[in-house]
C-alpha angles and dihedrals in degrees: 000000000000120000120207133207128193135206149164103057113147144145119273141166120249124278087038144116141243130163130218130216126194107190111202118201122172131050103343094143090116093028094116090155120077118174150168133211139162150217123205124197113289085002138117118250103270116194114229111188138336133187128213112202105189091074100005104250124164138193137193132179116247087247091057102036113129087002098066127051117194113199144154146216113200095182081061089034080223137127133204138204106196108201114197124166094032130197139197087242088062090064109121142105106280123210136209110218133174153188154166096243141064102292134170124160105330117109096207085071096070129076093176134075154178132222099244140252132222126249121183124173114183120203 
């Protein structure tokens, strides 16, 4: 099992920044997928970008592409989402996930998730 904390959601106006941490915790030894995805208000769950460390694949929705950056630290057993050039449209609660195998934005392909965090970004 790996277990999977959020934080640094936040309000913000737009054109700003926030960054995201998803703490894992738990047998992660063979967690090689880290992901984020999000769920605005009324909306499906979108995934925004994921990050695959055994051969260093990454991967970004179109909407997020040049403006989010997905990255992670294993010695902190920690991954980020840096959000720069934000917009209201990118207003949502935003979710960690992870798994062992090749993952990208689809949600099916985690078996591991956070609780959420808030991002609103106001016009």
């Amino acid at each position: 099992q790996v277990q999977l904390v959020e934080s640094g959601g936040g309000s913000v106006q737009a054109g700003g920044s926030l960054r995201l941490s998803c703490a894992a915790s738990g047998y992660t030894y063979s967690t090689y997928c880290w992901g984020w995805f999000r769920r605005a208000a009324g909306q499906e769950r979108e995934g925004v970008a994921s990050i695959y460390t055994r051969d260093g694949s990454i991967y970004y929705a179109d909407s997020v592409k040049g403006r989010f950056t997905i990255s992670r630290d294993n010695a902190k057993n920690t991954h980020y989402l840096q959000m720069n050039s934000l917009k209201p449209n990118d207003t949502a609660m935003y979710y960690c996930a992870a798994d062992a195998y090749p993952c990208g934005g689809d949600s099916f392909r985690y078996n591991y998730w956070g609780q959420g965090t808030q991002v609103t970004v106001s016009s």
